[in-house]
C-alpha positions as CSV (number, residue, x, y, z in Angstrom):
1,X,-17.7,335.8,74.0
2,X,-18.0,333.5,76.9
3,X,-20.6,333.9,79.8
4,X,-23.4,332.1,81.7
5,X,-26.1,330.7,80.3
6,X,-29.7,329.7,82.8
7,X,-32.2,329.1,80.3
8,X,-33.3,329.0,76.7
9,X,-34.0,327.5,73.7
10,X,-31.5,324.9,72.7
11,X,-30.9,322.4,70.2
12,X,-28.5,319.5,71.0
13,X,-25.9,319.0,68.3
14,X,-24.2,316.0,69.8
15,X,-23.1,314.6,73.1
16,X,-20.2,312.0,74.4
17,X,-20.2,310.4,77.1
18,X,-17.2,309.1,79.4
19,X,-16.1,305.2,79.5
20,X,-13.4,303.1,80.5
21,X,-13.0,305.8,83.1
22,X,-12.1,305.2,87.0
23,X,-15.1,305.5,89.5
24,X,-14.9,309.2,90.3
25,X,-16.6,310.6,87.2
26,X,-17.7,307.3,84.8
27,X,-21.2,309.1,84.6
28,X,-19.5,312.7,82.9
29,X,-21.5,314.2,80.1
30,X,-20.9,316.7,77.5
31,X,-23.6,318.2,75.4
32,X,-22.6,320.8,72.5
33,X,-25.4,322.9,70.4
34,X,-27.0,325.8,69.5
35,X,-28.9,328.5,71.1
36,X,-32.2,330.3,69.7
37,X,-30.4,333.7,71.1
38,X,-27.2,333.0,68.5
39,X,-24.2,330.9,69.5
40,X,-23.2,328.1,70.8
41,X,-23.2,326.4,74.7
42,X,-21.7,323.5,76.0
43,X,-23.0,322.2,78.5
44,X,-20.9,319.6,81.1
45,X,-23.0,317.8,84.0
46,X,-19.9,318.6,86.7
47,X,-19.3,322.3,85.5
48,X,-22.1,323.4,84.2
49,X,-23.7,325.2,81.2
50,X,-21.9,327.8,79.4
51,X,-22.5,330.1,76.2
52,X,-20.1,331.0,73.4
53,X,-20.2,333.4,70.9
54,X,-19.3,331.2,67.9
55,X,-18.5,327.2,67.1
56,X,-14.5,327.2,67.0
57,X,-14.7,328.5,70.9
58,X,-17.6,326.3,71.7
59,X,-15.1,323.3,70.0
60,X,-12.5,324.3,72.1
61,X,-14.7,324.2,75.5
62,X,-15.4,320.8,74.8
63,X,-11.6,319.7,74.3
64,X,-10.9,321.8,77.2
65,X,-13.6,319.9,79.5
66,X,-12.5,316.2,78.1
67,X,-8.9,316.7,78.7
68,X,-10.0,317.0,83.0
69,X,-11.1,313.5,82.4
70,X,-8.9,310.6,82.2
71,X,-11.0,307.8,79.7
72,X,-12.4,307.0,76.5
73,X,-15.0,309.2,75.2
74,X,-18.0,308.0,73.2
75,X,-20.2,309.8,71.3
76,X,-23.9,309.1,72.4
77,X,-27.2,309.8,71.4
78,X,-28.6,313.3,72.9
79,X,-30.7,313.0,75.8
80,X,-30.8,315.8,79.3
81,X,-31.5,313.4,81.3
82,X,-27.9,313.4,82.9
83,X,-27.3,317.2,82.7
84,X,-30.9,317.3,84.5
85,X,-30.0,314.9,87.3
86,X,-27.4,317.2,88.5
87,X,-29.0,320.1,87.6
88,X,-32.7,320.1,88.3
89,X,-35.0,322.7,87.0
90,X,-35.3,324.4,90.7
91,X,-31.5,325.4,89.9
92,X,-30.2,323.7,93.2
93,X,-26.3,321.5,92.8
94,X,-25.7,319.2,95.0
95,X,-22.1,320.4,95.4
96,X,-20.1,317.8,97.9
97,X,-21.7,314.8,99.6
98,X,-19.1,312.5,101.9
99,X,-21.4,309.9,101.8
100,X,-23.1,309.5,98.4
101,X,-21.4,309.7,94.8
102,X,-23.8,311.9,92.7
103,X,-22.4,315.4,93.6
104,X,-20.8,317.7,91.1
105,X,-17.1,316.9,93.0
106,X,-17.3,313.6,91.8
107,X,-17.8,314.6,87.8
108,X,-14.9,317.4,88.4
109,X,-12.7,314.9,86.4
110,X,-9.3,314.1,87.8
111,X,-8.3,316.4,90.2
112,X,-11.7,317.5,92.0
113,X,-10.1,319.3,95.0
114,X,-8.8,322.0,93.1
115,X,-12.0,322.9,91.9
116,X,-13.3,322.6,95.4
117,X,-10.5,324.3,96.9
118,X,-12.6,327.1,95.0
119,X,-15.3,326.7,96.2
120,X,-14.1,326.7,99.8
121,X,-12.6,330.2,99.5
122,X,-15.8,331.4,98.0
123,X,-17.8,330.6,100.8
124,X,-14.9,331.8,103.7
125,X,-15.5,335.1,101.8
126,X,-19.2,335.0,101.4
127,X,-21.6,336.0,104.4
128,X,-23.0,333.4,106.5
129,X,-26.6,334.1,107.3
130,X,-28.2,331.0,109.6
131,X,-26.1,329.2,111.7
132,X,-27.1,325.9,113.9
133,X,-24.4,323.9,116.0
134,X,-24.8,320.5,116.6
135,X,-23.8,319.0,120.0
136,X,-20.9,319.5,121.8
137,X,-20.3,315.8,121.2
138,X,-20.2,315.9,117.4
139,X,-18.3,319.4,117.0
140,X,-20.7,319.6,113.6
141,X,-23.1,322.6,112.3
142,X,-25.5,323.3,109.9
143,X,-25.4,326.7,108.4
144,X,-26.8,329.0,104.9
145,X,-24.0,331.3,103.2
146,X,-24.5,333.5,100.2
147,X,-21.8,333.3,98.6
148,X,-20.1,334.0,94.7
149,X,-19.4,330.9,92.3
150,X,-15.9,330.9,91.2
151,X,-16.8,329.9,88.2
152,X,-19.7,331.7,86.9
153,X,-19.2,334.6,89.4
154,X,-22.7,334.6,89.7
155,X,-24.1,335.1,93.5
156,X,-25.9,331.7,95.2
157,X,-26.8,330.2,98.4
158,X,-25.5,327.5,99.8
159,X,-26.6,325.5,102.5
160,X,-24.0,323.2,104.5
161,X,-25.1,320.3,106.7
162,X,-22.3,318.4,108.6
163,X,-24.5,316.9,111.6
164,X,-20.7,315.4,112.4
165,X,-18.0,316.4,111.9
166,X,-15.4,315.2,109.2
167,X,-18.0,312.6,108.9
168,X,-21.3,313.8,106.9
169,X,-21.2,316.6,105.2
170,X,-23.7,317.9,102.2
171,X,-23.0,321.1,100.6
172,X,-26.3,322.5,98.1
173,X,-26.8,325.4,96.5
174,X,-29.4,327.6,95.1
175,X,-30.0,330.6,92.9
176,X,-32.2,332.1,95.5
177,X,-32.4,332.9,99.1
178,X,-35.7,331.6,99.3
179,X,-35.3,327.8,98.4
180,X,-32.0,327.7,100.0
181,X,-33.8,329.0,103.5
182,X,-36.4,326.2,103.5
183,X,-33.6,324.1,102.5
184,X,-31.9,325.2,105.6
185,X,-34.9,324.9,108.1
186,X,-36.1,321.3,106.5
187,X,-32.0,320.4,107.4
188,X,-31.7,321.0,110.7
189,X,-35.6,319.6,111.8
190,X,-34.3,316.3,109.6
191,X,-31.0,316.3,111.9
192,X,-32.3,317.4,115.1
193,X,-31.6,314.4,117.5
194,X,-33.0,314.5,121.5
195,X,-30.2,312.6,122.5
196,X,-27.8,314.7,121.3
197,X,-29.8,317.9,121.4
198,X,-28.5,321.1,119.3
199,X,-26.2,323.9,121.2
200,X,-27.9,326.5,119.3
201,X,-30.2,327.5,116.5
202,X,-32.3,330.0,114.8
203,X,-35.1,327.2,113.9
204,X,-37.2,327.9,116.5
205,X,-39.3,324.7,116.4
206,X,-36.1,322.1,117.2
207,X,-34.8,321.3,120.9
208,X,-31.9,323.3,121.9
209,X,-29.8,322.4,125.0
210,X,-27.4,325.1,124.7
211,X,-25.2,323.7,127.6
212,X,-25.4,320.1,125.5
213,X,-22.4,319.0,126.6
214,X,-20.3,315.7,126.3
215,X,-20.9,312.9,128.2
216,X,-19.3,313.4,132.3
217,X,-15.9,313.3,132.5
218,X,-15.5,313.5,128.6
219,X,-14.2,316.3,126.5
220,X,-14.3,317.2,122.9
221,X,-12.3,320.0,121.1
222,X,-12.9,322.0,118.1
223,X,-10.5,319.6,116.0
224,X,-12.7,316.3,117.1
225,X,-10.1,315.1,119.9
226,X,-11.2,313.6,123.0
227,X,-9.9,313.6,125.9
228,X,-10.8,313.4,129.7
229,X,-12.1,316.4,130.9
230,X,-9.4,316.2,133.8
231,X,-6.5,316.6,131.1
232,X,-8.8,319.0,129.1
233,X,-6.7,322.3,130.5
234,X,-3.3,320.7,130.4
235,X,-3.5,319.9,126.9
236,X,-5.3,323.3,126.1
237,X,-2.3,325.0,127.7
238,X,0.2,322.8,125.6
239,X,-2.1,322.4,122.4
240,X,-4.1,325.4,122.1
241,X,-7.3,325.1,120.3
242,X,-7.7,325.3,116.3
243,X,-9.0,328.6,115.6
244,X,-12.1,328.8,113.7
245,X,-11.5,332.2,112.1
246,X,-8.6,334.0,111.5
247,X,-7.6,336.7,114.3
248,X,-5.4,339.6,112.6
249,X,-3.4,341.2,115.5
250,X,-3.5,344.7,116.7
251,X,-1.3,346.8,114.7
252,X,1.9,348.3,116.0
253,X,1.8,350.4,119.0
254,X,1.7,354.0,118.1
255,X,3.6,356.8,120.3
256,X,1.7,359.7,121.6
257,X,3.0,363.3,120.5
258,X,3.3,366.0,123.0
259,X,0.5,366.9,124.5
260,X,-0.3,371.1,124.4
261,X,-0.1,372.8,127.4
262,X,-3.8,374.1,128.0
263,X,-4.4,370.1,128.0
264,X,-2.0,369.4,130.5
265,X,-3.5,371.9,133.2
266,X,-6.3,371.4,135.3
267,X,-9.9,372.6,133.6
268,X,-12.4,373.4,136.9
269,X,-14.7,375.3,135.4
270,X,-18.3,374.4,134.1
271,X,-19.4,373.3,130.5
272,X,-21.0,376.7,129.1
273,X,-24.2,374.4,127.8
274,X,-24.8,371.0,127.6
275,X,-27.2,369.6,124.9
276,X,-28.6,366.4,125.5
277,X,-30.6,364.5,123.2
278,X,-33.1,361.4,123.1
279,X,-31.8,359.3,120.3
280,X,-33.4,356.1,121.0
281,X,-34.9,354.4,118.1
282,X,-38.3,354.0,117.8
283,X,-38.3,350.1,117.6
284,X,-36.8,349.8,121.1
285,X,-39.7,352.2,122.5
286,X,-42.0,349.1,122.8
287,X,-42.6,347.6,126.2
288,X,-41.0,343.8,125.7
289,X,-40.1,342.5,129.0
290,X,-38.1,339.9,127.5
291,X,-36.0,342.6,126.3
292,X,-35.0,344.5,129.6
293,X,-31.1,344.0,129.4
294,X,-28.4,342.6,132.1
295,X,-25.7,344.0,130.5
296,X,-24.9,346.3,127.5
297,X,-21.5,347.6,125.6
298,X,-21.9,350.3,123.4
299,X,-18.8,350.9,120.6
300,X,-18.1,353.6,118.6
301,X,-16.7,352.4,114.9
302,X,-13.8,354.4,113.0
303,X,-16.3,354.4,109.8
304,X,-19.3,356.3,111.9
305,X,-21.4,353.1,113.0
306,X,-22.2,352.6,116.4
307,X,-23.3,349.6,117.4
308,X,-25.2,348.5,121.2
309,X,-24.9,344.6,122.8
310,X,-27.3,343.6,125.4
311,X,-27.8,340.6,127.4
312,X,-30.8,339.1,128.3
313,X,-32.4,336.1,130.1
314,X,-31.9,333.8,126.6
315,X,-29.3,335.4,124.7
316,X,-27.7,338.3,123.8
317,X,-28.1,340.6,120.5
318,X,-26.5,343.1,118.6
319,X,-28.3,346.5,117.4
320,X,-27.3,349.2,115.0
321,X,-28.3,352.5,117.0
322,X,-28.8,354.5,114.6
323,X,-32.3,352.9,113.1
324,X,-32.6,350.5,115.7
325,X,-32.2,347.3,113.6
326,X,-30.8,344.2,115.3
327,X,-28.0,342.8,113.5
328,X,-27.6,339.6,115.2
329,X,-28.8,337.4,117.9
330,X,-26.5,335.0,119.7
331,X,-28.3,331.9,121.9
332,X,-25.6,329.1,123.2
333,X,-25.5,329.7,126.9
334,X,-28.0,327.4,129.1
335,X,-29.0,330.0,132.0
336,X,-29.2,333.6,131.7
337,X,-26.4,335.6,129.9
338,X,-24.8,338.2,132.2
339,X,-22.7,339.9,130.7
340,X,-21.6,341.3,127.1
341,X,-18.3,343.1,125.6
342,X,-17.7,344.8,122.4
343,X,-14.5,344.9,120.0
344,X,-13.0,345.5,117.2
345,X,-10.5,343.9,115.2
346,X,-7.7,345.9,113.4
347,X,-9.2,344.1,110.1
348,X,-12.8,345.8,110.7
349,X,-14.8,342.7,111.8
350,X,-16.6,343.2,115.0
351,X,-17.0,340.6,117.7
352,X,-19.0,339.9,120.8
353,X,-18.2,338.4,123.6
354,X,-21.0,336.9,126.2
355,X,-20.3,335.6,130.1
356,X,-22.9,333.4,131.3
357,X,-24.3,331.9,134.7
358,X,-24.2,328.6,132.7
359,X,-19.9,329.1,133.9
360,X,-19.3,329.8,129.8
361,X,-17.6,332.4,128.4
362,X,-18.4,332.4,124.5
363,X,-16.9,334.7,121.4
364,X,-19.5,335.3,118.3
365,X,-19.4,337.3,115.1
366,X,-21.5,340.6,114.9
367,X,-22.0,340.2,112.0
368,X,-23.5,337.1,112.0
369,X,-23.7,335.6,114.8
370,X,-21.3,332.9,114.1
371,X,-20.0,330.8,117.2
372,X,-15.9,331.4,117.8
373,X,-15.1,330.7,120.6
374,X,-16.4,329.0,124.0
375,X,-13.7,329.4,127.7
376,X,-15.5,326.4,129.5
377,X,-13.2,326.9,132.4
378,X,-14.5,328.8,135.4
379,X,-16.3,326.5,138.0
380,X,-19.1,329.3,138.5
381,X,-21.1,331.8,137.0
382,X,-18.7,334.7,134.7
383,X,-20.2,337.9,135.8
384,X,-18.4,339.6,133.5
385,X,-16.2,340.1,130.2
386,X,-14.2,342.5,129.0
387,X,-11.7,343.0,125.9
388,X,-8.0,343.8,125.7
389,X,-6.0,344.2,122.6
390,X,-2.4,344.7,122.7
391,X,-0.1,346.3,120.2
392,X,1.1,343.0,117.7
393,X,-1.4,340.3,119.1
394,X,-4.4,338.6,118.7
395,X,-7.7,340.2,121.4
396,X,-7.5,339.1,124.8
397,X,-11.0,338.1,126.6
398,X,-10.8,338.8,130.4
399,X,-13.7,337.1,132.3
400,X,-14.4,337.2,136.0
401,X,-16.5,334.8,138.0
402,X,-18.2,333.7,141.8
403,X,-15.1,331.4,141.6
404,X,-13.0,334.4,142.9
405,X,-10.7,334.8,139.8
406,X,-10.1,336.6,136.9
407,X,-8.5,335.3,133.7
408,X,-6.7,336.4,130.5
409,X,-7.5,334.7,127.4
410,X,-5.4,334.4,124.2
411,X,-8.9,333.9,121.7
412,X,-6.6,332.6,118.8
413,X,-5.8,329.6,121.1
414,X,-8.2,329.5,124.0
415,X,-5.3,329.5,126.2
416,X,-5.0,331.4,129.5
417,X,-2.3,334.7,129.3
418,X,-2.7,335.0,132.8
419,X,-4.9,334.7,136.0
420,X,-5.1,336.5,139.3
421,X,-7.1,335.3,142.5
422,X,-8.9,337.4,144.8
423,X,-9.9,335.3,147.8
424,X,-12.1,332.0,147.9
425,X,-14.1,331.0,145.5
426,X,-17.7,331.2,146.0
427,X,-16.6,334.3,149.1
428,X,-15.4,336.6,147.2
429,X,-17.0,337.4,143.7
430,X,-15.7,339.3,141.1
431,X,-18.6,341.1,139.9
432,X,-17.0,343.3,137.8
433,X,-14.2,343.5,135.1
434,X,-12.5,346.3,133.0
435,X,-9.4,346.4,130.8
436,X,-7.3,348.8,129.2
437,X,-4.0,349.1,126.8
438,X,-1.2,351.5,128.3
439,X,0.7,353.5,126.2
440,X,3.4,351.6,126.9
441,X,1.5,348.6,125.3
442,X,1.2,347.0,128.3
443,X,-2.7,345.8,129.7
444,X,-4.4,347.2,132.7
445,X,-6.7,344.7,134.3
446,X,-9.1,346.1,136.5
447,X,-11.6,344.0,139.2
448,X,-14.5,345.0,141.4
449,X,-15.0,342.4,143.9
450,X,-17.5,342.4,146.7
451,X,-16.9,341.9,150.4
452,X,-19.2,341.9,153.3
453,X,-19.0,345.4,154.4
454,X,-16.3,346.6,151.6
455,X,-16.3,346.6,147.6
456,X,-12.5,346.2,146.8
457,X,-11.3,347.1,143.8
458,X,-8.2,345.2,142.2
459,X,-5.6,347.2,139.6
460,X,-2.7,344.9,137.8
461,X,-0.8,346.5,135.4
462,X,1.2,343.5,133.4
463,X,3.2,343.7,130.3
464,X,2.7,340.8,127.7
465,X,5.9,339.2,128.4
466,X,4.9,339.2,132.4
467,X,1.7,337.7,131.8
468,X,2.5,335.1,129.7
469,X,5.5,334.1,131.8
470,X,2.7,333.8,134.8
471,X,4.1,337.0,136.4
472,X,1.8,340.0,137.4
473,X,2.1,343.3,139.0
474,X,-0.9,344.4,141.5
475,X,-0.6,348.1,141.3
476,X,-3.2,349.4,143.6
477,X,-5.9,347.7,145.9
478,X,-8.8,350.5,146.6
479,X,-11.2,349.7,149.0
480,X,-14.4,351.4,149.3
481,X,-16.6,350.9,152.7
482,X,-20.2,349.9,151.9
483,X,-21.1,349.8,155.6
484,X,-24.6,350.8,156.0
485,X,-25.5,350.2,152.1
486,X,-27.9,347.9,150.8
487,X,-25.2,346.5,148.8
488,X,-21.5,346.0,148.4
489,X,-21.9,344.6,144.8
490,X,-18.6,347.2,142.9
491,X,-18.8,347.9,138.9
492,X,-15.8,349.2,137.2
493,X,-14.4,351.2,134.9
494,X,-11.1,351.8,133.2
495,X,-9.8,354.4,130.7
496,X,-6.2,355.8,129.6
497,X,-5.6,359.2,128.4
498,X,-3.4,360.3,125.4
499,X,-1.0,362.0,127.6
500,X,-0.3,358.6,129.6
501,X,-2.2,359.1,132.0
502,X,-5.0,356.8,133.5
503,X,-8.3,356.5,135.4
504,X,-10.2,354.0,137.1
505,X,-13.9,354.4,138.2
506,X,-15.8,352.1,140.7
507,X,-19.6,352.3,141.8
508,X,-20.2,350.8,145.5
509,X,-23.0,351.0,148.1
510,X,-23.6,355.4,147.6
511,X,-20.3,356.1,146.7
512,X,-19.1,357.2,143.1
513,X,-14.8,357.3,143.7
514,X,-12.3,358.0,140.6
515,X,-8.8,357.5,141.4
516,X,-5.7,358.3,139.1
517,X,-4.8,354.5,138.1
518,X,-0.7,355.8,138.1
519,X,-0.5,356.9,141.6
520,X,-3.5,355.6,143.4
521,X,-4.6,359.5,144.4
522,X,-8.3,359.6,144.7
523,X,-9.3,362.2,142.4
524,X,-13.1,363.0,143.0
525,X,-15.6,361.1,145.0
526,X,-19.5,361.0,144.1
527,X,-22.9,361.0,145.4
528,X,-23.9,357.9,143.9
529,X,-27.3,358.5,141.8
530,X,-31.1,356.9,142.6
531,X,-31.2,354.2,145.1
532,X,-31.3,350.6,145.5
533,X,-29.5,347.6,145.2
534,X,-26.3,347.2,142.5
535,X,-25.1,350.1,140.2
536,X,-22.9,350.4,137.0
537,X,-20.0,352.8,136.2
538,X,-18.9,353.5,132.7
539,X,-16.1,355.7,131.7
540,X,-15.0,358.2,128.1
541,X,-12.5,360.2,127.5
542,X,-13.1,363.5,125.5
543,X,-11.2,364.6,122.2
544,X,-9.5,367.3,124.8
545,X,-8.8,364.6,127.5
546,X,-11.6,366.0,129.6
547,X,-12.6,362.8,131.5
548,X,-16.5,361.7,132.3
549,X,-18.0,359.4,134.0
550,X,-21.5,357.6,134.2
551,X,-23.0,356.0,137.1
552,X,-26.6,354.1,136.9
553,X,-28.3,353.2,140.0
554,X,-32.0,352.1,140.8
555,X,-34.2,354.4,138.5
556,X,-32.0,357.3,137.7
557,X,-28.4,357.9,135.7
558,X,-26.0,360.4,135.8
559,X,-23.0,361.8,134.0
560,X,-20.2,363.7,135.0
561,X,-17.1,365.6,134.3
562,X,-14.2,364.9,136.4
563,X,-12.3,367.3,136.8
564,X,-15.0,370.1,137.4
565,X,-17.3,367.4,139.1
566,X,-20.2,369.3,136.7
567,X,-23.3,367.4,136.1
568,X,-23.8,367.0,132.2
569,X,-26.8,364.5,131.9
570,X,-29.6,363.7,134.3
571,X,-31.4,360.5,133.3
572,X,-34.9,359.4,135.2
573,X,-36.3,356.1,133.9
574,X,-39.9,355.4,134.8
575,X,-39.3,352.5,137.1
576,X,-36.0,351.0,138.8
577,X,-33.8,348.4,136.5
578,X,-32.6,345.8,138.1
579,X,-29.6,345.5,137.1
580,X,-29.2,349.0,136.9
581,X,-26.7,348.6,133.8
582,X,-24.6,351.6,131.5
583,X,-22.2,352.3,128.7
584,X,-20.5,355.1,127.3
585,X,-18.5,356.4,124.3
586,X,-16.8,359.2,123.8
587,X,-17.2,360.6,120.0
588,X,-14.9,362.2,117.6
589,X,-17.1,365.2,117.3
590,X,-16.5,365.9,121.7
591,X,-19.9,364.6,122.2
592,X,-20.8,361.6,123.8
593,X,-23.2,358.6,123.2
594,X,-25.0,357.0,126.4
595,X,-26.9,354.0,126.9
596,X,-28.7,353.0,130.1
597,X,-31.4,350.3,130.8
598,X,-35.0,351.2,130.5
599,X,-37.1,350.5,132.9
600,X,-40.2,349.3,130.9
601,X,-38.5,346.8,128.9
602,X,-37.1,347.1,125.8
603,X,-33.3,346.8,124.3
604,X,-32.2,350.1,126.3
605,X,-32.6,354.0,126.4
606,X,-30.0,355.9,124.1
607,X,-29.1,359.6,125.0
608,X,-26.8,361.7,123.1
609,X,-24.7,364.1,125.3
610,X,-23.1,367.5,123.5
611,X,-21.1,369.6,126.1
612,X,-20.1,373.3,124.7
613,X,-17.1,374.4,127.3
């Protein structure tokens, strides 16, 4: 019986040794014996050490091993010393090396990339767990995977440096996390470089310039091509970008069934009680200024998870709500991160998307905070993100900015799907975007823009094949008068019913307004909540369409039913958050989970919402 073997008692029988052999592997050893715990092992210093039940299989290992190898074999005294060299008592393999020779690829006999190949699909499916990007400039990174060994199946660590990339890269593993982390840390403060400082990392003792750009005038993509930055969009918009992860599309679009009638009519009446709960975990009770969020998206996962992003002044993170545990923290952006989005893709993976005031737009993993994606092309600050994922292709990322424009993204590529201006850059701003797939699979792409005495929100509803041709419908242009307010600043919201119908939301000086998105027909109008400066609208849509809103101004948050323009949750913070920030999602059970800034610091408050009509 075949298995793996770490360590015990063995006596060497006999060894050989390769000659006459090309470069690649002149320094291959096999080792057969005997083991104190009954059988045999074989022991090659490329593949490893291996235990067999009885001599004839052990015998046929050895064959097995030599016939990789093109040379002369020559039996040779025994001695570990070669088997030790490659595999040191601490357990580590020195598994690839670009630059030196004494790596296990180069004792994989004749055809080394097939083995590697291996290895390389182990480690896309393993879980990365530290991450550190080099500079822009050398497109390299420096990261920690657990992973399993295709040949043993045994679980190990592996940490990859490539300070450049396609240039220098060192792949070691380990049999523990332990080694393999200091591994990892003693890596990246070896590689750290001033001059070319680090675009992130989780060492937290090693310069990071997270704009760390190219030189002016100079830029770099993903594959290592450079080009001037004046050609950089033209040849995006040709080229595309390589994509660093795959991006399954959305899956095909689905047809509503009839809707029943008690649905379909108006509901004015009153929820009979309304239970609303504090659900905010402990660990985000403690006052951490450093923690009071810009922005947060809260999303609601088909296998019961629920999961909260917030922005902050140096990153953004991702929590689990239910014990409060952060599950990642994202730092790439070199000002403050405004603004965060949640999806998910139709293969389960979750990903985050950030706006800075740095002009970036950037794409991570959830899970692990793995850098996707980075849209360097708005020439100020993105305000804002927000997702779109239509029926048979990859997510869109819409991002708006002080530049006066809002953009479609295709993430696969990094190339723009579409674009629509709103007046002059640096005038108006679009502080605010939303986005929504129709049921005719088409997107809706709503924009709050602020004016001097006005917030104006923007409404284009564009099919794929109109986007991408550079066409676009406007369907609506609301404007809401501010004059008088202490701020024109308009958030927005957008949501779509089951029946085919649609709502859009918008918070502006003291006004709350929700219009029908179809027919423009303002539908209920608001007494905005608290006081101050700013607000934040979020919108859910109930199990029995009932629609709700939430609206978060200055120290207090409120929620809403639409149609009945009943009051279901009163929120009071303690002080005023500036900005006075909210999300909402609707849950399968008709209740409804609610996230608002807390005043005192801290990730965010979390309120759970259960109406009884």
């Amino acid at each position: 019986m075949e298995g793996t073997l770490e360590t015990y008692g063995r006596r060497a029988v006999m060894q050989w040794a390769l000659r006459d052999s090309a470069a690649r592997a002149r320094d291959a050893h096999i080792q057969v014996g005997t083991s104190s715990e009954g059988g045999w092992y074989v022991w090659h210093n490329g593949f490893g050490l291996r235990r067999f039940e009885d001599k004839a299989a052990a015998w046929r290992a050895v064959r097995s091993l030599m016939g990789r190898h093109t040379g002369r074999w020559e039996q040779v005294p025994t001695d570990p010393e070669p088997f030790m060299e490659a595999f040191p008592p601490d357990g580590s393999r020195v598994l690839y090396d670009t630059v030196q020779d004494n790596d296990l690829y180069n004792r994989w006999g004749d055809d080394p990339d097939s083995t590697w190949k291996r290895f390389l699909t182990a480690f896309g499916k393993g879980e990365r767990l530290r991450v550190t990007e080099t500079h822009a400039l050398l497109n390299g990174s420096i990261e920690l995977i657990k992973y399993r060994d295709p040949l043993t199946g045994v679980e190990r660590f592996a940490v990859h440096t490539a300070r450049e990339e396609g240039v220098d890269w060192h792949v070691v593993d380990y049999p523990d996390c332990g080694p393999a982390e200091a591994a990892y840390r003693k890596s990246v403060r070896a590689n750290a470089d001033d001059e070319l400082p680090y675009r992130s990392s989780d060492v937290v003792d090693v310069r990071v310039d997270r704009r760390s750009r190219p030189p002016d005038g100079l830029y770099v993509d993903p594959s290592g091509w450079m080009m001037a930055t004046d050609d950089k969009h033209e040849y995006i918009d040709i080229h595309g970008v390589p994509s660093r992860v795959s991006w399954p599309p959305a899956p095909p679009l689905r047809r509503p069934g009839p809707v029943s009638a008690m649905t379909t009519q108006p509901r004015d009446w009153d929820p009979l009680e309304v239970r609303v709960r504090d659900v905010t975990p402990a660990a985000w009770l403690r006052d951490d200024a450093e923690l009071q969020p810009r922005s947060l998206a809260l999303i609601a996962l088909t296998d019961g998870r629920r999961l909260l992003a917030s922005a902050h002044d140096s990153g953004a993170h991702v929590w689990s709500t239910g014990d409060g545990a952060k599950l990642c923290t994202v730092s790439g952006h070199s000002e403050w991160v405004l603004a965060v989005a949640l999806t998910a893709l139709s293969d389960g993976r979750v990903v985050l998307a950030t706006g800075g005031k740095d002009h970036l737009a950037r794409v991570w993993s959830a899970q692990d905070g793995a850098a996707l994606v980075e849209i360097d092309w708005h020439e100020a600050p993105v305000n804002t993100v927000a997702w779109a994922y239509p029926p048979g292709d990859v997510p869109w990322l819409i991002t708006g900015s002080d530049d006066a424009r809002v953009r479609l993204w295709d993430v696969e590529t990094q190339r723009s799907v579409g674009e629509f201006e709103v007046g002059s850059p640096r005038v108006d701003l679009v502080w605010s975007v939303a986005a929504v797939v129709l049921s005719d699979g088409s997107v809706c792409v709503v924009a709050g823009v602020e004016d001097i005495d006005a917030a104006r929100v923007h409404v284009w509803n564009s099919s794929e094949q109109y986007v991408r041709s550079g066409e676009r419908t406007r369907s609506h242009e609301f404007v809401v008068d501010c004059a008088g307010s202490m701020s024109s600043t308009p958030a927005v919201a957008v949501a779509t019913l089951v029946d085919r119908s649609l709502r859009v939301a918008a918070i502006a000086g003291s006004t709350v307004r929700i219009w029908d998105g179809h027919t423009g027909e303002v539908l209920r109008t608001l007494p905005a909540p608290g006081d101050g400066h700013g607000g934040d609208v979020a919108l859910a849509v109930l199990p029995d369409l009932r629609v709700v809103v939430a609206a978060a101004r200055g120290r207090q948050t409120l929620v809403w039913e639409v149609e009945s323009g009943a009051v279901l949750a009163r929120v009071d913070q303690p002080t005023a958050s500036f900005p006075p920030i909210v999300s909402l999602v609707a849950l399968p059970d008709g209740g409804l989970l609610l996230a608002t800034g807390r005043g005192g610091g801290g990730p965010a408050r979390l309120l759970q919402v259960d109406p009884r009509w």
